[in-house]
N, CA and C of each residue as an Amber inpcrd file, in Angstrom:
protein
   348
  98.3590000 108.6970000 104.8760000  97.7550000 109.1670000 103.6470000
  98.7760000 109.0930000 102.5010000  99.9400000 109.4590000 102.7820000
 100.9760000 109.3260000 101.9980000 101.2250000 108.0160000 101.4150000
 101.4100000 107.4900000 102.4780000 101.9880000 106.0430000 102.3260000
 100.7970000 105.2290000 100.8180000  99.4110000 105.7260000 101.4400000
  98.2610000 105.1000000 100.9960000  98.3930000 105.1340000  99.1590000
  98.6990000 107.1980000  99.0480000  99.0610000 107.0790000  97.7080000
  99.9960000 106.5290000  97.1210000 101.5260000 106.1120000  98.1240000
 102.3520000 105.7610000  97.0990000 102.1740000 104.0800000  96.5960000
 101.5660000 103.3240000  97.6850000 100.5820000 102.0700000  97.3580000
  99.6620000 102.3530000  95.7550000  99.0310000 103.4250000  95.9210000
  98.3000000 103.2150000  94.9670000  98.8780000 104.0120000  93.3400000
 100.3240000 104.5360000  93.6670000 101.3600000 104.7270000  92.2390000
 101.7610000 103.0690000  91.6410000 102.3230000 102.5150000  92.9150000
 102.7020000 101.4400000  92.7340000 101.8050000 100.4380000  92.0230000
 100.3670000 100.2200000  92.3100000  99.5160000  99.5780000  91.9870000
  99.0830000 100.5270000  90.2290000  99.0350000 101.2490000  89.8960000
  98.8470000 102.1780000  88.6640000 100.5560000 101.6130000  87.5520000
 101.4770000 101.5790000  88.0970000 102.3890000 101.4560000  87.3320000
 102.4560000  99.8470000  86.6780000 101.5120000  98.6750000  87.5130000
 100.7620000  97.4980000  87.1560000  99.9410000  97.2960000  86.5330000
  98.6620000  98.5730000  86.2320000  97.6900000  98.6740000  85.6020000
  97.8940000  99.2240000  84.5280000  98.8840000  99.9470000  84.2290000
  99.1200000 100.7880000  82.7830000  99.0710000  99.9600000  81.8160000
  99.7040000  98.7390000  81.5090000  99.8500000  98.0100000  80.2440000
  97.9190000  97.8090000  80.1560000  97.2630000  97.8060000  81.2400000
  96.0750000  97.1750000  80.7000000  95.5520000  98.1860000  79.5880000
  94.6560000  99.0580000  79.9240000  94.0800000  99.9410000  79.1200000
  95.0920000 100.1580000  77.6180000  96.7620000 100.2680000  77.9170000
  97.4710000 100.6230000  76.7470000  97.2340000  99.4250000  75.4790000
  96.8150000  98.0210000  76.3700000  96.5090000  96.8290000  75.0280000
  95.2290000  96.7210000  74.7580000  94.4840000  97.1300000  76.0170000
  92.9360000  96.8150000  75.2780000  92.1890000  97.7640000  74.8930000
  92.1040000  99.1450000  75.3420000  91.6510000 100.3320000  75.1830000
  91.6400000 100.5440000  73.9080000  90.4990000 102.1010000  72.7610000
  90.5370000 102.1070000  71.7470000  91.7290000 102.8930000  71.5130000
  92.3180000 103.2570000  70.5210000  93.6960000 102.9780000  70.0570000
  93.8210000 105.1580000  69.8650000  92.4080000 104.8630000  69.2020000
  92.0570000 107.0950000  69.8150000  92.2220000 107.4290000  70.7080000
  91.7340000 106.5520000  71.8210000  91.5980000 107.4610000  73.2430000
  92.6320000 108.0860000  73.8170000  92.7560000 109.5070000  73.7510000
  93.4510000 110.1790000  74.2500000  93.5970000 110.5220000  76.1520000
  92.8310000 110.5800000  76.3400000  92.2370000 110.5630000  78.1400000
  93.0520000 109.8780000  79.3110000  93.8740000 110.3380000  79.8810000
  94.4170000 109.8860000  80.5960000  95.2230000 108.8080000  80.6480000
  95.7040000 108.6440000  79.2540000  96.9260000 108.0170000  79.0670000
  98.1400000 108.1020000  78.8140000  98.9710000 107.6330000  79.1200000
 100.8300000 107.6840000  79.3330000 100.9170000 108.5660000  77.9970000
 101.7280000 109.4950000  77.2830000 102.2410000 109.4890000  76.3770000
 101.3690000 110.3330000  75.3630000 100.2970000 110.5380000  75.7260000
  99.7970000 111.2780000  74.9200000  99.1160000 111.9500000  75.5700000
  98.4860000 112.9980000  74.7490000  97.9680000 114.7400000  75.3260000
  97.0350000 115.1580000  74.4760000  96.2610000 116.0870000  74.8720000
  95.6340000 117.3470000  73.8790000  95.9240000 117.3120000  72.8290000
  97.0750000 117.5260000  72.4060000  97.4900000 117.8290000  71.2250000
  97.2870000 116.4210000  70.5610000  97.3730000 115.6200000  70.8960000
  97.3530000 114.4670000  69.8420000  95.9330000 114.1800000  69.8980000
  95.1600000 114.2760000  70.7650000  93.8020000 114.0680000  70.2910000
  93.6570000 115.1000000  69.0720000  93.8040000 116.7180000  69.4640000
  93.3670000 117.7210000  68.1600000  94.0840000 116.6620000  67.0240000
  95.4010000 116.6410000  66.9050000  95.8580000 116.1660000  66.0000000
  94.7670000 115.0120000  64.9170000  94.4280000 113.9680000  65.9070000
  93.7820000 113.0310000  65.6670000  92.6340000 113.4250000  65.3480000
  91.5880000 114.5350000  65.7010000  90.6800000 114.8690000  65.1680000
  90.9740000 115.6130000  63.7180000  91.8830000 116.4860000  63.5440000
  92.8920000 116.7480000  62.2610000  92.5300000 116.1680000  61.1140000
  93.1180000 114.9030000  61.4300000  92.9070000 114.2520000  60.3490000
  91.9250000 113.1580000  59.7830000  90.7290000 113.3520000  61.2500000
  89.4530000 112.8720000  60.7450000  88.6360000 113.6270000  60.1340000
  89.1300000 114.8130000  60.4580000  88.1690000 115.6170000  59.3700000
  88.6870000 116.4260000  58.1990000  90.0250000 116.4150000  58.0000000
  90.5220000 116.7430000  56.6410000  90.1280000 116.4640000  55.3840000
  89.0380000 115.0940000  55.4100000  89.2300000 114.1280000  54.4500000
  87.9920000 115.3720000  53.6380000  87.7280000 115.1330000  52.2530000
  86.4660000 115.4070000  51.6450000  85.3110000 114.8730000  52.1360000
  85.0480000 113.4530000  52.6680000  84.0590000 113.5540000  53.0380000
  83.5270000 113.2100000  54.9180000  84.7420000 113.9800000  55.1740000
  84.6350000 114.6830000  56.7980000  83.4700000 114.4320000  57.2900000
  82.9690000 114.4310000  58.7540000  82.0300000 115.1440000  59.2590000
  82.0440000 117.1390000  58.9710000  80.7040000 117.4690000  58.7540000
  80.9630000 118.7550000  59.4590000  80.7100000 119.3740000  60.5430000
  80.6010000 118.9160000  61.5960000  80.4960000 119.4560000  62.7310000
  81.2000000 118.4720000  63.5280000  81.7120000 119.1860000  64.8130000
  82.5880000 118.7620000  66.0210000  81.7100000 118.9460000  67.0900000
  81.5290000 117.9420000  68.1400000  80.4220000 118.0940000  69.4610000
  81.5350000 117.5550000  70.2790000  81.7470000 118.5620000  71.5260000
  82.4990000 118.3860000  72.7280000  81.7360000 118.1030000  73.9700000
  81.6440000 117.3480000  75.0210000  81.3800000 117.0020000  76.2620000
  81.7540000 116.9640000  77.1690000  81.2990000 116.0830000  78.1230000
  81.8650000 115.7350000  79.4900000  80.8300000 114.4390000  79.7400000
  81.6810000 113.6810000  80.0590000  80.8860000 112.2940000  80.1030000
  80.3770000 112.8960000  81.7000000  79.2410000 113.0010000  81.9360000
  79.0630000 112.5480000  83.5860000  78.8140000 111.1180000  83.9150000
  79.1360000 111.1030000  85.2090000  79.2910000 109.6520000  85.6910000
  80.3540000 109.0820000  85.0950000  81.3470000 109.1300000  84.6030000
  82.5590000 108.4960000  84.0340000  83.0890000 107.9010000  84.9030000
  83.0580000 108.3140000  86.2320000  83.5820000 107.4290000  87.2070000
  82.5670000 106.6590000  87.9010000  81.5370000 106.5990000  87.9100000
  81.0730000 105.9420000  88.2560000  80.6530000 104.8990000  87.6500000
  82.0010000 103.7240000  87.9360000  81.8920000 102.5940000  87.4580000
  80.9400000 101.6460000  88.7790000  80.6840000 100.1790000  87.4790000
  80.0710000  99.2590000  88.5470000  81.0100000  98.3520000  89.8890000
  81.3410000  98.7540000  90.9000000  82.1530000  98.0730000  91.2990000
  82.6880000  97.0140000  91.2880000  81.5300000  96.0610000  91.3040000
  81.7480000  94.1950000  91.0600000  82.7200000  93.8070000  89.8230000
  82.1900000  94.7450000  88.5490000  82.4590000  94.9560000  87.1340000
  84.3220000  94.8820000  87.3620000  84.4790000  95.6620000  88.2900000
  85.7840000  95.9070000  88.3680000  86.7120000  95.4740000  89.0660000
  86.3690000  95.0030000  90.1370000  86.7520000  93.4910000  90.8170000
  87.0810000  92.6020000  90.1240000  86.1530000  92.2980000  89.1660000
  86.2680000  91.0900000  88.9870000  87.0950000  91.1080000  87.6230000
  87.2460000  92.3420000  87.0400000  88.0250000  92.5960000  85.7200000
  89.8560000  93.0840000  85.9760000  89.6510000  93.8160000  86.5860000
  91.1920000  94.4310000  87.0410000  92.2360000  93.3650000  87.8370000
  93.4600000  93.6890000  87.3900000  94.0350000  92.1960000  87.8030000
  95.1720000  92.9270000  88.4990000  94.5370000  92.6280000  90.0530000
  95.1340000  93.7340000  91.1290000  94.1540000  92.8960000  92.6040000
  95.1640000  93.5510000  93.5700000  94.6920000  92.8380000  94.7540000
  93.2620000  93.1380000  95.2500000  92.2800000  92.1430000  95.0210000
  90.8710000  92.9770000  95.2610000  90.7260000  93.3130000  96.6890000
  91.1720000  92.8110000  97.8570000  90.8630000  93.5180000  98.7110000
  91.6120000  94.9100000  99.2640000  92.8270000  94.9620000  98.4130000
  93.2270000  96.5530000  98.5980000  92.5840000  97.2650000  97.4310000
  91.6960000  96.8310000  96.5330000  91.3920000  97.7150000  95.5500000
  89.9320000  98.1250000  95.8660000  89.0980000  96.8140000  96.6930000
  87.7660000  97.3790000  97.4530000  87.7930000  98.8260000  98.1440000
  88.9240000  98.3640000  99.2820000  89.8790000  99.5760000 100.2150000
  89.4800000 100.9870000  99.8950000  90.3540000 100.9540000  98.3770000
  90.2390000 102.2240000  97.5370000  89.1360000 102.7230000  97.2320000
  88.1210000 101.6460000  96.8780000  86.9950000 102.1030000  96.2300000
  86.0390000 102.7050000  97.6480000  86.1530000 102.3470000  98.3460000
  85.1800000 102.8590000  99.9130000  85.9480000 103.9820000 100.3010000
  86.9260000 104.2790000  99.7640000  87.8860000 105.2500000 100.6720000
  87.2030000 106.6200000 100.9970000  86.6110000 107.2950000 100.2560000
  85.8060000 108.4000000 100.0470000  86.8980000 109.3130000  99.3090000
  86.5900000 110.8270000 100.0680000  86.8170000 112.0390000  99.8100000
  87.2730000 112.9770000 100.3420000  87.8310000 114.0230000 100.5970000
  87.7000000 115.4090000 101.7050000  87.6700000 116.7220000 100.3530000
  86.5130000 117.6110000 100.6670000  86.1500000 118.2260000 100.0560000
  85.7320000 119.4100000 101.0420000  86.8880000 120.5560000 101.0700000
  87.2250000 121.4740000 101.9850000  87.1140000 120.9690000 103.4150000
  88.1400000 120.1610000 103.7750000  87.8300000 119.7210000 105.1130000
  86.7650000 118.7840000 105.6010000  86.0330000 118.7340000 104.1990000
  84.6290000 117.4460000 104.9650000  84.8250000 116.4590000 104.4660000
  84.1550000 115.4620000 104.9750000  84.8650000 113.9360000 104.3850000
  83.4420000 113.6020000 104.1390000  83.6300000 112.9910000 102.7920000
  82.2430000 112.6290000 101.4390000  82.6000000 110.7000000 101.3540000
  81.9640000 110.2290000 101.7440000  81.9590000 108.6470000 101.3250000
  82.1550000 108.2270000 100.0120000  82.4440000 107.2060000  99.3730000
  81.9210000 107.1520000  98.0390000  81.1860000 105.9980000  97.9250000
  79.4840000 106.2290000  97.9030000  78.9060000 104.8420000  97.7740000
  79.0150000 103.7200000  96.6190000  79.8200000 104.5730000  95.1810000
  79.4370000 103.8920000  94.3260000  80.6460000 104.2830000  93.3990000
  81.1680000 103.8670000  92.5770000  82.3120000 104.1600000  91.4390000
  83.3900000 103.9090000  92.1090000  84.1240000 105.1440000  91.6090000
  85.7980000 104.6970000  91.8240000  85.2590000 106.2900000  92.5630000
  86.5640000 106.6460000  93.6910000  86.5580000 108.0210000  93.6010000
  86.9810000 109.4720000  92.7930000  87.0820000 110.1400000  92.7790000
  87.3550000 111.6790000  91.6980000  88.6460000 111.7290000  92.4070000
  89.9120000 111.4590000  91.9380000  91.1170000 112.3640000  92.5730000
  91.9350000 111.1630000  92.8980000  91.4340000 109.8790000  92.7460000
  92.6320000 108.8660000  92.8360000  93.0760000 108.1050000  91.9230000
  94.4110000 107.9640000  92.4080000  95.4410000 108.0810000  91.4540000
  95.3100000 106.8050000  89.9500000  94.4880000 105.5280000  90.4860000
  93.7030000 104.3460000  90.2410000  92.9270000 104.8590000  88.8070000
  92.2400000 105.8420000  89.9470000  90.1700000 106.1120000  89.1720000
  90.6520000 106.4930000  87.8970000  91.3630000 106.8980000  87.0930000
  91.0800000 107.3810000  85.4130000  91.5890000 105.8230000  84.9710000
  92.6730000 105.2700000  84.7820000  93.0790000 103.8590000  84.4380000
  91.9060000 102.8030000  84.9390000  91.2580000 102.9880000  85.7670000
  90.2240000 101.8130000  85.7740000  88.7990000 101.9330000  85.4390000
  89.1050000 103.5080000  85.0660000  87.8980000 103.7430000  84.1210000
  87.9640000 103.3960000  82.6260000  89.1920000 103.5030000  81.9500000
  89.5270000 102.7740000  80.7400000  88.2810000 101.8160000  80.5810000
């Protein structure tokens, strides 16, 4: 299990430049170097202006991870059959083990960078 994650640091420290060149240039979410604070920041000064929005709407994307798999195969430039691997790997959720039929999984180390 160990081993599995440090495979998949290794494989993340390959994927970082992607999202950092193509991704939108706001997105704060799970990227290197920036935080909370620089999103507030960044919202800061979208709405300082005079003619601001006035209102702020917060969420939660559901399904964010649940990407299309093929989509991501065929986009991510990484070994696809250790990255299939990952994607079937499932879960353990108090001791039970959850499949994942579809996306990336919740909790690996991969799933936020290849959600970019």
């Amino acid at each position: 299990m160990q081993a599995d994650r440090a495979e998949q640091a290794l494989e993340l420290l390959a994927l970082d430049p992607v999202p950092e060149t193509l991704a939108d240039q706001c997105s704060c979410g799970f990227r290197k170097e920036r935080s909370t604070q620089d999103a507030m920041a960044g919202c800061f000064l979208a709405l300082c202006r005079r003619r601001s929005a006035e209102w702020i709407l917060e969420g939660d994307i559901r399904g964010c991870l649940d990407l299309n798999r093929d989509w991501l195969l065929d986009r991510l430039p990484t070994d696809k059959g250790r990255l299939r691997a990952w994607l079937k790997a499932g879960y353990l959720e108090q001791q039970v083990f959850h499949p994942t039929a579809e996306g990336t999984p919740q909790g690996g180390i991969v799933s936020p960078t290849a959600a970019h």
